[in-house]
DRENMARFI-608600 format. One record per residue (C-alpha): x, y, z. Coordinates in pm, 1 decimal, always signed. Layout:
ATOM, px, py, pz
ATOM, X, Y, Z
...
This chain:
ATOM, px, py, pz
ATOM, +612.4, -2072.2, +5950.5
ATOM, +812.6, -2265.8, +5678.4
ATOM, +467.8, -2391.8, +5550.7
ATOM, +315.1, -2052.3, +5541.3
ATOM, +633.7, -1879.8, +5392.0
ATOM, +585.4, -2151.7, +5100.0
ATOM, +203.4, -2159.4, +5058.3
ATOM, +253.8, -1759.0, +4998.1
ATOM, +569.6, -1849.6, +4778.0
ATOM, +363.3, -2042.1, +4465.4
ATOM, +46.5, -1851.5, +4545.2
ATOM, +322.6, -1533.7, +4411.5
ATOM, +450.4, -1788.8, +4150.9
ATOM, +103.9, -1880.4, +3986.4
ATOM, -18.9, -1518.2, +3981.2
ATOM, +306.9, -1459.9, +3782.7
ATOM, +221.2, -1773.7, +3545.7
ATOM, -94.3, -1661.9, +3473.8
ATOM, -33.4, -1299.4, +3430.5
ATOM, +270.4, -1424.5, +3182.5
ATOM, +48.4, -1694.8, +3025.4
ATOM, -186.1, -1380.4, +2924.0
ATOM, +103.8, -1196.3, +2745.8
ATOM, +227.9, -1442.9, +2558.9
ATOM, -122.6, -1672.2, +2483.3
ATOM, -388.8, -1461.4, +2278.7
ATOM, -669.2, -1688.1, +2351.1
ATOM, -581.6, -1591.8, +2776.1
ATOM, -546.9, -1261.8, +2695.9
ATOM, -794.5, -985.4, +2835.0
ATOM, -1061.3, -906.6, +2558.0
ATOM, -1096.1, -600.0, +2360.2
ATOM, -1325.6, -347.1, +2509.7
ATOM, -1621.7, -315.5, +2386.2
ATOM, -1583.7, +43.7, +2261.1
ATOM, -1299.0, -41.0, +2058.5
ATOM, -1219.6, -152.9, +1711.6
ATOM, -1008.1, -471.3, +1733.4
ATOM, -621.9, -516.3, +1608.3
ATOM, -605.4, -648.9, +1303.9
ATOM, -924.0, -506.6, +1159.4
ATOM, -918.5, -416.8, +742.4
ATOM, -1041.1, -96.0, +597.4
ATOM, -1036.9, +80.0, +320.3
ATOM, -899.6, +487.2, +255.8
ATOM, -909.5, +740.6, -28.2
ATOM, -619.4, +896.3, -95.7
ATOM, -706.9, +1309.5, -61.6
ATOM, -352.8, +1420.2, -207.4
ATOM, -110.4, +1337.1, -484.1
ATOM, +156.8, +1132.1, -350.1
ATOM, +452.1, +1095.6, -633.4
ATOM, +835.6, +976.5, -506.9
ATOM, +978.6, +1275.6, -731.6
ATOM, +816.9, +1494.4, -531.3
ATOM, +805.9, +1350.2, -153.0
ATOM, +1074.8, +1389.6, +86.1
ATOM, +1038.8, +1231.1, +476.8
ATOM, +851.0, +1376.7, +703.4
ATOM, +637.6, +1520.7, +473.4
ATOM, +215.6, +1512.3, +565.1
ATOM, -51.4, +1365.9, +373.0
ATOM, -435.6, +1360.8, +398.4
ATOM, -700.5, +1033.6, +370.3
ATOM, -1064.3, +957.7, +450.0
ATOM, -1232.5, +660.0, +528.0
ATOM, -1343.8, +498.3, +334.3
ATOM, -1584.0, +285.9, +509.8
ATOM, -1795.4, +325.7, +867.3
ATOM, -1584.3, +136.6, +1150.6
ATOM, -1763.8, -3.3, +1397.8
ATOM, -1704.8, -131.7, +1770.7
ATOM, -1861.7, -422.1, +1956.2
ATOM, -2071.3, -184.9, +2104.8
ATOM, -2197.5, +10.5, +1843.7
ATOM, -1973.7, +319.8, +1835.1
ATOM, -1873.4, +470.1, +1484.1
ATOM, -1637.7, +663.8, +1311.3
ATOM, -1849.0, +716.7, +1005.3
ATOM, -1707.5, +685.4, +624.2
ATOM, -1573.1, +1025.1, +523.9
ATOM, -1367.8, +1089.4, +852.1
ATOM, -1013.8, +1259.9, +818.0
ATOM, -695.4, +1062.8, +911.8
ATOM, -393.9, +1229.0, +911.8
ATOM, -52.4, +1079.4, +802.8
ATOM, +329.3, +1141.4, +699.8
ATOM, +583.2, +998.5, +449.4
ATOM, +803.8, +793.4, +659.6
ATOM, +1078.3, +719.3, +427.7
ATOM, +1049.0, +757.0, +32.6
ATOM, +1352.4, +654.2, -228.6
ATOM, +1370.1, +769.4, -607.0
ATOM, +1481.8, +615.9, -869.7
ATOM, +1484.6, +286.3, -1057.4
ATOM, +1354.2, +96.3, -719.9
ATOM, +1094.4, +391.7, -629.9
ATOM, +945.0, +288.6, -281.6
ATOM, +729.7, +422.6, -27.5
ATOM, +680.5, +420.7, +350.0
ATOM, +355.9, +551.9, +450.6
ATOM, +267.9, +612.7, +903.3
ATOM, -83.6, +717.6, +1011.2
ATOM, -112.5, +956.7, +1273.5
ATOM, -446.2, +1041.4, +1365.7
ATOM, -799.4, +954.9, +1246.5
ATOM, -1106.4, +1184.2, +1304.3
ATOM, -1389.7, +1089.4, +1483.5
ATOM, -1745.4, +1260.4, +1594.3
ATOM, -1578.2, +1346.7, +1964.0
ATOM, -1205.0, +1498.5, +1862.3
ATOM, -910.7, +1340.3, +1697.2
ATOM, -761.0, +1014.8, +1838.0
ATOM, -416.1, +835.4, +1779.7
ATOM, -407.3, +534.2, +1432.3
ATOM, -162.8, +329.0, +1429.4
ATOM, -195.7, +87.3, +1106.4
ATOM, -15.9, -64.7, +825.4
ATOM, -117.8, -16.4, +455.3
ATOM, -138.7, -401.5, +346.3
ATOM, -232.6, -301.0, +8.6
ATOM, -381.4, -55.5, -322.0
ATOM, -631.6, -234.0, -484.7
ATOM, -700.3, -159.1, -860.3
ATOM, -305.9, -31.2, -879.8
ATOM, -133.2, -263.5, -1122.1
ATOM, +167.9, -83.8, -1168.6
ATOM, +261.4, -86.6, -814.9
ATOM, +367.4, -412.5, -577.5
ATOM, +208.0, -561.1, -301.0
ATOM, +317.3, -424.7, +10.0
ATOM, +539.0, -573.0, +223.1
ATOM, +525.8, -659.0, +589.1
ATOM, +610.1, -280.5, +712.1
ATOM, +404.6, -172.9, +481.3
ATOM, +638.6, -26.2, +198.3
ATOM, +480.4, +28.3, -141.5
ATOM, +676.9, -7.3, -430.2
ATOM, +669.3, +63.8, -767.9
ATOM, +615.9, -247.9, -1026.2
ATOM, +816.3, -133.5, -1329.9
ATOM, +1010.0, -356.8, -1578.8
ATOM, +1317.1, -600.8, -1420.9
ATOM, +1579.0, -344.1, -1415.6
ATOM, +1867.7, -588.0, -1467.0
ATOM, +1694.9, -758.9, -1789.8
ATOM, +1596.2, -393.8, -1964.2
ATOM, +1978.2, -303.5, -1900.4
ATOM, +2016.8, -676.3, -2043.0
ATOM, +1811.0, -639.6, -2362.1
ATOM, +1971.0, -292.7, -2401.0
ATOM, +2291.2, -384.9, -2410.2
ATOM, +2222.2, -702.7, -2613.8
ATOM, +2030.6, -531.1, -2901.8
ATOM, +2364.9, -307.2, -2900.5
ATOM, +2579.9, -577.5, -2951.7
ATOM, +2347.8, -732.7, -3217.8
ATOM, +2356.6, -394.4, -3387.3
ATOM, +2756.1, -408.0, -3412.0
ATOM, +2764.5, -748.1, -3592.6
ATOM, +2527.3, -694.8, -3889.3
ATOM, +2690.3, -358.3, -3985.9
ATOM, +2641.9, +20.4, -3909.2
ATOM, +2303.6, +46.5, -4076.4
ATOM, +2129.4, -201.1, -3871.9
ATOM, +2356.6, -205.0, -3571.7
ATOM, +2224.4, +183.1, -3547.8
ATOM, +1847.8, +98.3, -3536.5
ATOM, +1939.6, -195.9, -3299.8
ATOM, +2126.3, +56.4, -3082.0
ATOM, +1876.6, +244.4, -3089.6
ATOM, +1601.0, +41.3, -2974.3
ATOM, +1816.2, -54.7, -2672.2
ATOM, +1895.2, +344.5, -2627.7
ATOM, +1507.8, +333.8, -2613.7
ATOM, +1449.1, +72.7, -2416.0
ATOM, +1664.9, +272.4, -2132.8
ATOM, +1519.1, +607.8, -2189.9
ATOM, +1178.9, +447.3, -2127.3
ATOM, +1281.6, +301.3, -1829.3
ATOM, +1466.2, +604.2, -1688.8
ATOM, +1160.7, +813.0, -1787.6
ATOM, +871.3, +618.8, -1564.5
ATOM, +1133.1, +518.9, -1316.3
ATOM, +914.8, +700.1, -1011.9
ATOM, +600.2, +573.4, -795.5
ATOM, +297.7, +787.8, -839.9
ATOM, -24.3, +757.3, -661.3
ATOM, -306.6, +1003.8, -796.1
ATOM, -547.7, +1163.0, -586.2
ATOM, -837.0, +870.3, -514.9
ATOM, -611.7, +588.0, -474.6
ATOM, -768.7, +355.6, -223.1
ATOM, -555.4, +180.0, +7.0
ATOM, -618.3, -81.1, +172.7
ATOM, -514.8, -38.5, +584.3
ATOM, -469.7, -296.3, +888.4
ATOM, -545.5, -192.0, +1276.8
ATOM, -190.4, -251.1, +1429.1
ATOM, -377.8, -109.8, +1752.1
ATOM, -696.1, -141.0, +1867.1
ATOM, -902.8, +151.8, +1804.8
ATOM, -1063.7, +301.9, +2129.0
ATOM, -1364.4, +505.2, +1980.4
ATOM, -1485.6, +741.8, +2225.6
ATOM, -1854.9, +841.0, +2323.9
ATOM, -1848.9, +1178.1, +2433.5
């Protein structure tokens, strides 16, 4: 009986190895079904509204559309031109303008199923920052601490050499904030592609 009670004891314990082994190891883990598009997959979006910091509070919804077919193992499709739907999930203003996109839902030819991805990045955007890893865009303007450097420096120059040129140093540095100040927000026109990562595998259905 003691045997028995044992044999039954590690047959429990290896089930519970394997099934942990498969959580925690991706090359034991159950593969992706065949209808769906796998995690980590990379596609591209258009951006169908105007998203600017000045404007955007949380919360707020925003429209996309594929811009590329995505396609399962087995041949399923959400065709280029679907709708996905998303909100602003954080935004800040000012000198340090960022932004915090989430996806909600993307179309597909049988109804509207749940997206969950990360925008990893906005190709062709110079003035803005490579993502990071959550996926926060962010604007990249001048180094805030060397304009307010220069500024302040060109001021000071201006002070020495006497009120003539000390005012047209001044002013430059005046400038130099003013023009910082006035571009200090994140603007993304209508068009922008992104660039967006599968953080869940996308089941696509048939019917």
């Amino acid at each position: 009986m003691n045997k028995l009670s044992s044999w039954v004891g590690m047959l429990f314990l290896t089930a519970a190895m394997s099934l942990l082994a498969q959580a925690i190891d991706p090359a034991v883990a159950p593969m992706a079904r065949p209808n769906a598009v796998p995690v980590g997959t990379t596609f591209l979006v258009r951006l169908e509204d105007k998203l600017d910091t000045a404007e955007l509070h949380p919360g707020q919804h925003f429209k996309v559309k594929l811009d590329e077919d995505l396609i399962s193992a087995n041949g399923n499709i959400i065709p280029r031109g679907k709708k996905i739907k998303g909100h602003v999930s954080s935004v800040e203003h000012g000198l340090n303008a960022r932004l915090l996109l989430s996806f909600d839902e993307i179309e597909t030819n049988h109804g509207w199923i749940a997206l969950i991805a990360t925008v990893i990045g906005v190709p062709g955007e110079h003035g803005v920052k490579a993502p990071d890893s959550e996926g926060e865009i962010e604007r990249n303007g001048p180094n805030v601490k060397h304009t307010i450097e220069d500024a302040a420096a060109g001021a000071a120059a201006g002070g020495t050499k006497g009120a003539g040129a000390g005012g047209g140093a001044a002013g430059a540095g005046a400038g130099a904030m003013a023009s910082l100040l006035a571009n200090r927000d994140l603007r993304l026109e209508k068009g922008t592609t992104l660039e967006v990562r599968l953080d869940r595998a996308l089941q696509i259905p048939s019917h």
